[in-house]
C-alpha positions as a printed Julia matrix, in Angstrom:
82×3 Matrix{Float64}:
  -9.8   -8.76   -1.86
  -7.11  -6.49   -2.6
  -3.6   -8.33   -1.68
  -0.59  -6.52   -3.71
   3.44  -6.56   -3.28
   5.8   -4.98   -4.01
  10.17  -5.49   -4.51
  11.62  -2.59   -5.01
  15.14  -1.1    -3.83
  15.33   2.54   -2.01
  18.55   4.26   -1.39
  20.22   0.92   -2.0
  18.52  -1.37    0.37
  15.83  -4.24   -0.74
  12.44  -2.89    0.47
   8.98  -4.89    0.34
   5.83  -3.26    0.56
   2.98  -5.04    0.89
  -0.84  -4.2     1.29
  -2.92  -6.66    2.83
  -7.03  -6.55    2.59
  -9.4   -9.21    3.56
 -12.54  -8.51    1.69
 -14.08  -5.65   -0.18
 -15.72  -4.2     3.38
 -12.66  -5.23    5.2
 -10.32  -3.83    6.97
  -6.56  -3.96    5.94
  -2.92  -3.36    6.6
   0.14  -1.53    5.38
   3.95  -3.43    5.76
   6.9   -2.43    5.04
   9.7   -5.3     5.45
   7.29  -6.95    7.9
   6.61  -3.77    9.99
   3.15  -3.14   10.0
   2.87   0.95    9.32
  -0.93   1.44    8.52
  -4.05  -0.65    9.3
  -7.57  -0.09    8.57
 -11.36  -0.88    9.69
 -13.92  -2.25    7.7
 -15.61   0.49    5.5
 -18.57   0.14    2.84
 -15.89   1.73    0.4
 -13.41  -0.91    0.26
  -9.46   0.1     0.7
  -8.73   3.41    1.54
  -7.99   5.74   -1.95
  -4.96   6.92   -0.73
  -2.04   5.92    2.16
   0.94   8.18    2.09
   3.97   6.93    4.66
   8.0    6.44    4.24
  10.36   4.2     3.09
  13.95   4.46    3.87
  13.14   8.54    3.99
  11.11   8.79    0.99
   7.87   9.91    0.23
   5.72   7.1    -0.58
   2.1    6.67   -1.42
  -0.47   3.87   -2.4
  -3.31   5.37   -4.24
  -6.33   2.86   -5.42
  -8.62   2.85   -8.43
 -11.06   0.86   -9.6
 -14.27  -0.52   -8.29
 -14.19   0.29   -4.12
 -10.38   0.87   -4.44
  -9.88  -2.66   -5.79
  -6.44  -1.5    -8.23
  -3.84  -0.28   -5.84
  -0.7    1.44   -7.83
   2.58   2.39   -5.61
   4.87   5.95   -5.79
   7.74   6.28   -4.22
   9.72   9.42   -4.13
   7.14  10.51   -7.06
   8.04   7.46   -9.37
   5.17   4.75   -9.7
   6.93   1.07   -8.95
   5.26  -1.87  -10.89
């Protein structure tokens, strides 16, 4: 199970990202602030290695490593957000 979130602030305003996975085969979701953006099917590969979307206008894009995606890391606007 791959549940991560994230606080972060874009162009001044409190955002919170969160990624939402239910088991390795899965399927998933995407929120941001509550507003579910992307949502996925079960798949023999665990999460999907990449989802690129927006927040507040930015470019932003979850990429996952690790052992069938299992290590999700978050960019916005270019800038990984911890």
């Amino acid at each position: 199970m791959a549940n991560k979130k994230w606080q972060t602030e874009v162009e001044g305003q409190q955002c919170i990202i969160e990624l939402k996975s239910g088991s390795f085969v899965g399927g998933g979701c995407l929120t941001v602030n509550g507003k579910e953006i992307n949502k996925w099917g079960t798949s023999i590969s665990g999460l999907p290695t990449q989802i690129k979307f927006e927040v507040q206008g930015k470019k932003a894009e979850i990429k996952s490593k690790g052992f069938m995606g299992t290590t999700p890391s978050l960019y916005v606007d270019g800038k990984e957000i911890k």
